[in-house]
C-alpha positions in Angstrom: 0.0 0.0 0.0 1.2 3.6 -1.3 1.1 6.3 1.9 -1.6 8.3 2.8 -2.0 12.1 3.1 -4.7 12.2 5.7 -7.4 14.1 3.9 -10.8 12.8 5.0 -13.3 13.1 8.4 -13.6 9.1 8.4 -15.7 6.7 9.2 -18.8 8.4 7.3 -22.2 7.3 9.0 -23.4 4.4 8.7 -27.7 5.3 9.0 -30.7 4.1 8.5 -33.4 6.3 5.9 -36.3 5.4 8.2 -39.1 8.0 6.6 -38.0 7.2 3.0 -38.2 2.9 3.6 -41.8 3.6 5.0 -42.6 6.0 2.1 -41.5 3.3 -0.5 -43.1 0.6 1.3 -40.1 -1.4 0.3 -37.4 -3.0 2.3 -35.1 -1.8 5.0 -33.3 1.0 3.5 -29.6 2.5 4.8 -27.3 5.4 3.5 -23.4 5.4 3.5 -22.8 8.9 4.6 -19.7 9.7 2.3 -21.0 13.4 1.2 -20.1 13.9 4.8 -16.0 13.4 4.3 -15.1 16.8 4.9 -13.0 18.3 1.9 -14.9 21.1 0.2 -18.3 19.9 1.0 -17.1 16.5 0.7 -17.9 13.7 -1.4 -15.7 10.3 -2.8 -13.0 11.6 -4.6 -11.7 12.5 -1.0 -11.1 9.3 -0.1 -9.2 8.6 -3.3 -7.0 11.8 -2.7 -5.6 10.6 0.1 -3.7 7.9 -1.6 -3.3 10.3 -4.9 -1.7 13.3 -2.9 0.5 11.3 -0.6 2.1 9.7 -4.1 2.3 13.1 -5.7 4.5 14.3 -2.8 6.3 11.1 -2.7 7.0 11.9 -6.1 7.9 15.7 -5.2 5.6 17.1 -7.8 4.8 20.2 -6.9 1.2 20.8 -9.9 -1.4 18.6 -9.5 -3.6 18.2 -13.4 -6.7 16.2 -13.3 -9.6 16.6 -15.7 -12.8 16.5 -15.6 -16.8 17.6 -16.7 -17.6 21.7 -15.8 -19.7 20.6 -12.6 -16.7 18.0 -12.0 -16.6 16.8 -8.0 -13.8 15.3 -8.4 -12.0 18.7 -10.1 -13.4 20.3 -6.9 -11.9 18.3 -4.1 -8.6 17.8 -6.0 -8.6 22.0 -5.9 -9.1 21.5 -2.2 -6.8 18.7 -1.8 -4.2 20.5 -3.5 -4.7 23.7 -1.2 -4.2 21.5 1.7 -1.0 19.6 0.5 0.0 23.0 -1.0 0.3 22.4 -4.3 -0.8 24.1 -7.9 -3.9 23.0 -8.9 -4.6 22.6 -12.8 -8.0 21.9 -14.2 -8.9 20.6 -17.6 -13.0 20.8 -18.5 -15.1 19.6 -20.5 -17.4 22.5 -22.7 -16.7 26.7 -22.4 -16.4 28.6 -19.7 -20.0 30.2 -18.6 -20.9 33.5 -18.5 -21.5 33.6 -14.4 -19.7 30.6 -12.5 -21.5 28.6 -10.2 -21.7 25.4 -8.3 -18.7 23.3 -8.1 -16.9 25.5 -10.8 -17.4 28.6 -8.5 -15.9 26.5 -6.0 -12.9 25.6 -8.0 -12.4 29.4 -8.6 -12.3 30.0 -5.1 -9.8 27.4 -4.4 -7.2 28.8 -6.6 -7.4 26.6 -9.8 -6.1 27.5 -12.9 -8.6 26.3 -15.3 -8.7 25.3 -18.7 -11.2 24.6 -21.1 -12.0 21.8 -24.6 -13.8 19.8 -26.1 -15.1 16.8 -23.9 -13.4 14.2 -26.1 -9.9 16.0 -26.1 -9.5 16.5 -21.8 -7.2 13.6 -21.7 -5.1 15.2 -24.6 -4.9 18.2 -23.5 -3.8 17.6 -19.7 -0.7 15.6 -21.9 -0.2 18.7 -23.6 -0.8 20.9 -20.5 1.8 18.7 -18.2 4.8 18.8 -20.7 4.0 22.9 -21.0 4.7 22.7 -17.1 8.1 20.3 -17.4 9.3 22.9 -19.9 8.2 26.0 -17.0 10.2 23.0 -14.7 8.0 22.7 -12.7 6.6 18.9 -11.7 3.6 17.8 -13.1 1.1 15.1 -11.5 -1.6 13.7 -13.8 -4.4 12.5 -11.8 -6.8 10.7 -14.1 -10.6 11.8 -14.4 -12.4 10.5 -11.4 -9.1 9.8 -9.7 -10.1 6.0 -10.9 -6.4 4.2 -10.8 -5.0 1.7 -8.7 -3.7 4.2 -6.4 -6.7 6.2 -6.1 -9.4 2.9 -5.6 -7.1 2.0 -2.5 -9.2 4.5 -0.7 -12.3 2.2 -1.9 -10.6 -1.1 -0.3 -10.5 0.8 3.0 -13.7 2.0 2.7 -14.9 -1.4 2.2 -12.7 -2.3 5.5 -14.4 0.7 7.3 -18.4 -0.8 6.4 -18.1 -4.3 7.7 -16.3 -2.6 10.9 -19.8 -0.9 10.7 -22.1 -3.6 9.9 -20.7 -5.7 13.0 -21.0 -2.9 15.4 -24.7 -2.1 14.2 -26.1 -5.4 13.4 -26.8 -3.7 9.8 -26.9 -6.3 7.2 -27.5 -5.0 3.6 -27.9 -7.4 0.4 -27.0 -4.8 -1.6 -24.8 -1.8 -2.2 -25.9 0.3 -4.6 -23.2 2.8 -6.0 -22.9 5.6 -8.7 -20.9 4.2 -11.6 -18.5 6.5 -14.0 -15.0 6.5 -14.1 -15.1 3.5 -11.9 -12.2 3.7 -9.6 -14.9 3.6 -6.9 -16.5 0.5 -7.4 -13.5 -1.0 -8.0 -12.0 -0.3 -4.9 -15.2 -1.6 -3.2 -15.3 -4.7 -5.0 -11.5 -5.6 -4.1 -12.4 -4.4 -0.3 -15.8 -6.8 -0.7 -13.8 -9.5 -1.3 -10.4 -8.5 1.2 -12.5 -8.0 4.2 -15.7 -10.3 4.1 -18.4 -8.7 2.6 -20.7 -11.3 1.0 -23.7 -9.0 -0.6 -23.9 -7.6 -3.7 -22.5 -4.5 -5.0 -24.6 -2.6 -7.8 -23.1 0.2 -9.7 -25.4 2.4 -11.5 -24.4 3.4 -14.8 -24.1 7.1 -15.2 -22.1 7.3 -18.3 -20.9 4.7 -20.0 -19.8 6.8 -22.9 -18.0 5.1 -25.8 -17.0 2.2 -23.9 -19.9 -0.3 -24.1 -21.2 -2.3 -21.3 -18.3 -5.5 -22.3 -15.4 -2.9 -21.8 -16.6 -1.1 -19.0 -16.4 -4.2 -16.6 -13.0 -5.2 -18.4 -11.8 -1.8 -17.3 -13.7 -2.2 -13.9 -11.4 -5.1 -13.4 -8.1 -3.7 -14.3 -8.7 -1.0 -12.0 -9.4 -3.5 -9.0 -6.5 -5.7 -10.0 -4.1 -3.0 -10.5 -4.9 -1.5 -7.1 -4.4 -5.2 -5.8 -0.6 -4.9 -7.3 -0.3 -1.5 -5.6 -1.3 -2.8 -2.3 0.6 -5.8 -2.9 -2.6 -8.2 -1.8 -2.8 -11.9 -3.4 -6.5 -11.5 -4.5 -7.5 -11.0 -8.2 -11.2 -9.6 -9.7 -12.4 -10.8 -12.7 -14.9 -8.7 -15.0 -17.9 -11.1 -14.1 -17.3 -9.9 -10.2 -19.0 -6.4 -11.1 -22.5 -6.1 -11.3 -23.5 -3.1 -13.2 -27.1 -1.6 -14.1 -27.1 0.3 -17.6 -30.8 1.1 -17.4 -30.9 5.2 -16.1 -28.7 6.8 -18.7 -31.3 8.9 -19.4 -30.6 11.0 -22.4 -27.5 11.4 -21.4 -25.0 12.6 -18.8 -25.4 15.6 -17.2 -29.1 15.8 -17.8 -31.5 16.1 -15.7 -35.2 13.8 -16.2 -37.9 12.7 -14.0 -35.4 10.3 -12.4 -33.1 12.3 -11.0 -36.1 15.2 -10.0 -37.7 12.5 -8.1 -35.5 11.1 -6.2 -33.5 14.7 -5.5 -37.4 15.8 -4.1 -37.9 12.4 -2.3 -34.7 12.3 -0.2 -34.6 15.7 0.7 -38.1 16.0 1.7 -38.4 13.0 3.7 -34.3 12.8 5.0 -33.1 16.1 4.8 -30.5 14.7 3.3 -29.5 16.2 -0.5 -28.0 14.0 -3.6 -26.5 15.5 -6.7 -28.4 16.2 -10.0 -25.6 14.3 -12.2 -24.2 10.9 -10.1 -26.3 10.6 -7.2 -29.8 11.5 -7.8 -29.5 9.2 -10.8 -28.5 6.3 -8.6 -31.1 6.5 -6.0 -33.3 6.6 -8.5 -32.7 3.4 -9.4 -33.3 2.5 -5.6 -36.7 4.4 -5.5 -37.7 2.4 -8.7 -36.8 -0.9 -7.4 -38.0 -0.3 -4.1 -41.3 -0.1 -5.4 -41.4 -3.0 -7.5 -40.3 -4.9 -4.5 -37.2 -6.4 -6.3 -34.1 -4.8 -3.7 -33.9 -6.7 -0.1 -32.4 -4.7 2.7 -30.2 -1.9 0.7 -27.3 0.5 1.5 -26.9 3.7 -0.6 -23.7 4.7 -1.2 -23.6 8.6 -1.1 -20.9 9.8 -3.0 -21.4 13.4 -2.4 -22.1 16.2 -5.2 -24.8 18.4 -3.8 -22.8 21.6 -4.9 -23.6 21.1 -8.5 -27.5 22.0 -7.9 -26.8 25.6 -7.5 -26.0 25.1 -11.0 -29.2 22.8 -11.8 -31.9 25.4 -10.9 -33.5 25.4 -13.9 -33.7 21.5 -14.5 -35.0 21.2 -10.7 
């Protein structure tokens, strides 16, 4: 296992959505509090940073360049992270630059960034072209990868993993199923690896929010190389295959990033019965899922696995 920069207010809660399970009329419901891990209104990517930042130091880069969509969490906690650590921060994003920032982008602006903007399909180009610009200003360059979804970054996944069936034995909690907000994947990865390290037997359920150009085939091939290179980084014995991921293409909507019925529901339903707020792009997509199936009677007991992102609905006002 790489080092750890200590980033994260850990272990999230582990609690039970008492109002919403009786609103459904479905089966025990639960929700993995990871909105609440303290960088920059929190979310999952904090968890990955940990491992992410502590390399870059070891490394003694002194820029960290990640990628990602305008709304990007992950852009936003690596901002943070890199504030903490003392580092540059270098953003690539996805589309223009709006006329009046808001939401996560706001925040990246506050924290310093430097940001800049292409096409959607050229981000992982351009932070190349972006990182040998800084070697030639000699200055140290760390490319994180969109969603911080490597084998470094999913060790923070394994732990998490480690960190739920802690949980589960001190509450008596027993979920069947995880259910998870897919995209870049380094997060159900990590949790898959963790499933299988440290005992948990249920099954894990990643949402599809994007599968992009992949295809559902490649996405649980690259699923697996994630898990299996994060095995070689912590230097465990155990191996994933692609048939260990369990995936749900069936919300994409009409696309990522926009806003349907799904995502209004369950955004409405949570808040208004939880006080608890999900994201208009990852989350609120997810949980719809759960809101779905939870009427249909087809989850049993079930553990939502909040990733965070409720700073991008200040940009979603329109859509909500």
């Amino acid at each position: 296992m790489t080092n750890r920069y200590m980033l994260a207010q850990l272990p999230t809660p582990l609690e039970p959505l008492t109002r919403l399970s009786a609103f459904l009329g479905g089966p025990p419901l639960y929700i993995k509090r990871d909105d609440q891990t303290g960088l920059a209104f929190g979310g999952n990517k904090t968890r990955k940073l940990e491992f992410l930042i502590a390399d870059a130091l070891a490394q003694k880069a002194d820029v960290l360049l990640t990628a990602g969509a305008a709304q990007s969490n992950h852009c936003r906690q690596t901002a943070a992270a890199a504030v903490r650590a003392g580092l540059k921060c270098v953003l690539v994003l996805g589309g223009s630059a709006p006329g009046s920032p808001n939401g996560n982008l706001l925040l990246d602006q506050l924290l310093g960034a430097e940001i800049h903007w292409t096409e959607r399909e050229r981000r992982a180009e351009r932070m190349e072209e972006l990182a040998e610009e800084i070697r030639k200003e000699g200055k140290r360059p760390y490319v994180i990868p969109i969603g911080g979804s490597n084998g470094v970054g999913a060790q923070g996944y394994v732990l998490a993993m480690q960190e739920l069936v802690a949980q589960i034995k001190n509450t008596g909690i027993h979920p069947d199923t995880i259910v998870v907000a897919s995209s870049s994947g380094g997060t159900q990865a990590g949790m898959v690896l963790g499933a299988k390290l440290y005992g948990y037997e249920g099954k894990i359920l990643g949402i599809s929010i994007d599968k992009g150009d992949r295809g559902p085939e490649r996405y649980e091939v690259e699923l697996a190389e994630i898990a299996n290179s994060t095995a070689e980084v912590m230097e465990v014995d155990v191996r994933v295959t692609p048939e260990d991921f369990f995936l749900d293409y069936g919300y994409l909507g009409d696309g990522y990033g926009i806003v349907g019925f799904t995502e209004r529901e369950a955004i409405a339903l949570m808040a208004r019965h939880e006080g608890i707020l999900l994201d208009p792009v990852y989350t609120g997509r997810a949980f719809g899922a759960i809101v779905k199936n939870a009427k249909a009677g087809m989850y049993g007991s079930t553990l939502f696995w909040h990733t965070g992102g409720a700073a991008a609905l200040f940009a979603y006002g329109k859509d909500l």
